[in-house]
C-alpha positions as CSV (number, residue, x, y, z in Angstrom):
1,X,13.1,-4.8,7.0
2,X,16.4,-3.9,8.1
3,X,18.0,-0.6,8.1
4,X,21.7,1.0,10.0
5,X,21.5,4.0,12.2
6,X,24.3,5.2,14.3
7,X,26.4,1.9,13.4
8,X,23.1,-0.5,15.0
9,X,20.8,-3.3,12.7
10,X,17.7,-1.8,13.4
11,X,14.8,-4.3,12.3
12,X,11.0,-2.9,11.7
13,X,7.8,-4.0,10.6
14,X,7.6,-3.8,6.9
15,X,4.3,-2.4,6.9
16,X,4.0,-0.4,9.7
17,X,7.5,1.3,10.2
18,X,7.2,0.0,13.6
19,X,11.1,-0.6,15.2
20,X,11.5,-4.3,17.0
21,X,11.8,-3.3,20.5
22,X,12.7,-6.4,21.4
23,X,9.3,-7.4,23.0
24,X,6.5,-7.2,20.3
25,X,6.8,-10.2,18.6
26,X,7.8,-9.7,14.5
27,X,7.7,-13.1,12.2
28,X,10.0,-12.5,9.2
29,X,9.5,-13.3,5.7
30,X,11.7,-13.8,2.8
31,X,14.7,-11.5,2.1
32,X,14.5,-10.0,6.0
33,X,10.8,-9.0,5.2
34,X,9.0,-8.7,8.8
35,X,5.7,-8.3,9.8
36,X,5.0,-7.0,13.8
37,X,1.8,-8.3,15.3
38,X,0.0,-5.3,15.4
39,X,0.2,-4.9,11.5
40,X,-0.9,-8.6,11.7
41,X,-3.7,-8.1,13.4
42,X,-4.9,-4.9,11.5
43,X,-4.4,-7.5,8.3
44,X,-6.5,-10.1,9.1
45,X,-9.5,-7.3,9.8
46,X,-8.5,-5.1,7.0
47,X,-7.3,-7.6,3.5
48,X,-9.6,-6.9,0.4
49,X,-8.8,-8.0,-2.8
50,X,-6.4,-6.3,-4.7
51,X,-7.0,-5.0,-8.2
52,X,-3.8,-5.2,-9.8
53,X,-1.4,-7.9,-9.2
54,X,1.3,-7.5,-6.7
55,X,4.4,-9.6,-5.3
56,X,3.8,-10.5,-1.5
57,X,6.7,-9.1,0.8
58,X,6.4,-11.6,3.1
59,X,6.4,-14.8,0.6
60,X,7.2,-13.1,-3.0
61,X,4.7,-15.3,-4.7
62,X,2.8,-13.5,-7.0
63,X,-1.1,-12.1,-6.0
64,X,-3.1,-12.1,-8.5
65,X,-6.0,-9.4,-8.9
66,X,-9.4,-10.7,-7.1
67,X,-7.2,-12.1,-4.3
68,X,-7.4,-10.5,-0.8
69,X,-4.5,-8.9,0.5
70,X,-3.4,-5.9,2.8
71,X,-1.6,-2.8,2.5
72,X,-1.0,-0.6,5.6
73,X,-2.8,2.3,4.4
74,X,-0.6,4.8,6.8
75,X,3.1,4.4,5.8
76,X,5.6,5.7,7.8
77,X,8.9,6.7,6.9
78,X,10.7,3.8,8.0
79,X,8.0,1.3,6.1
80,X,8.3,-0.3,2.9
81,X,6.2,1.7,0.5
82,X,5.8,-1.6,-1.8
83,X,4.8,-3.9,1.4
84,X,2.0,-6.2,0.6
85,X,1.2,-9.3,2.3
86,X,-1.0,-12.1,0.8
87,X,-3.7,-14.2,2.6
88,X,-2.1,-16.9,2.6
89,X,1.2,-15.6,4.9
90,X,-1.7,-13.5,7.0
91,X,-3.5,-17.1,7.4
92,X,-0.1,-18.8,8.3
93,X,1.3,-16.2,10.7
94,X,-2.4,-15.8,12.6
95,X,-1.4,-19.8,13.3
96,X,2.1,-19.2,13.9
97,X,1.9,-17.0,16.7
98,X,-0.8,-18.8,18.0
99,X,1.4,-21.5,19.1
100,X,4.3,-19.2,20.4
101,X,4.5,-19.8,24.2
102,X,5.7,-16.2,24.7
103,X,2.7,-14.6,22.8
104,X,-0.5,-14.1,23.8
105,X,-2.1,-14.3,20.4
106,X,-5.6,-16.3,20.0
107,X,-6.1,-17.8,16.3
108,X,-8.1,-15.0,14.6
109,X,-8.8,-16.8,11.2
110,X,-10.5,-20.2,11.5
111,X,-8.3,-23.1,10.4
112,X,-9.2,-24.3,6.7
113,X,-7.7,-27.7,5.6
114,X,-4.8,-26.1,4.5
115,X,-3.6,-24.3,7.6
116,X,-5.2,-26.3,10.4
């Protein structure tokens, strides 16, 4: 999520609020969605299913109800009140910063066939 102040791009977690200080790693989704690695990790531990469909924020593919997903349940002010993110981009950004050199991140989420 992007947003101007005082004539600067300021980029923050979609779910969180959290601003990008430049040393947290963020992996970004479709349409300048971004989720921070601390939201991440609170994902993986926190997804249910939903029960109503939603759009993912991070992919924009459709969730279906029965599905697990994750809402941050403390909003900020400068998060998006609509972010959602499904499994599926929580499984593939657990991998992806997993193999960052710069990160520290272990694999949370054992590998399935699809995301190994």
């Amino acid at each position: 999520m992007q947003r101007t102040e005082d004539g600067q791009i300021i980029i923050s977690c979609d779910f969180s609020g959290d601003d990008w200080d430049m040393i947290e790693p963020m992996i970004e989704g479709h349409r300048g969605s971004v989720i921070s690695l601390a939201s991440l990790s609170r994902s993986i531990d926190e997804a249910k299913p939903v029960d109503e469909p939603a759009s993912c924020t991070m992919c924009l593919r459709e969730i279906e109800a029965g599905q697990p997903a994750w809402r941050h349940p403390e909003k900020s002010a400068n998060a998006n009140p609509e972010a959602v993110i499904c499994w599926d981009c929580i499984q593939q950004a657990d991998k992806s910063f997993s193999r960052d050199p710069d990160t520290d991140w272990v694999r949370k989420i054992p590998p399935t066939d699809r995301w190994k």
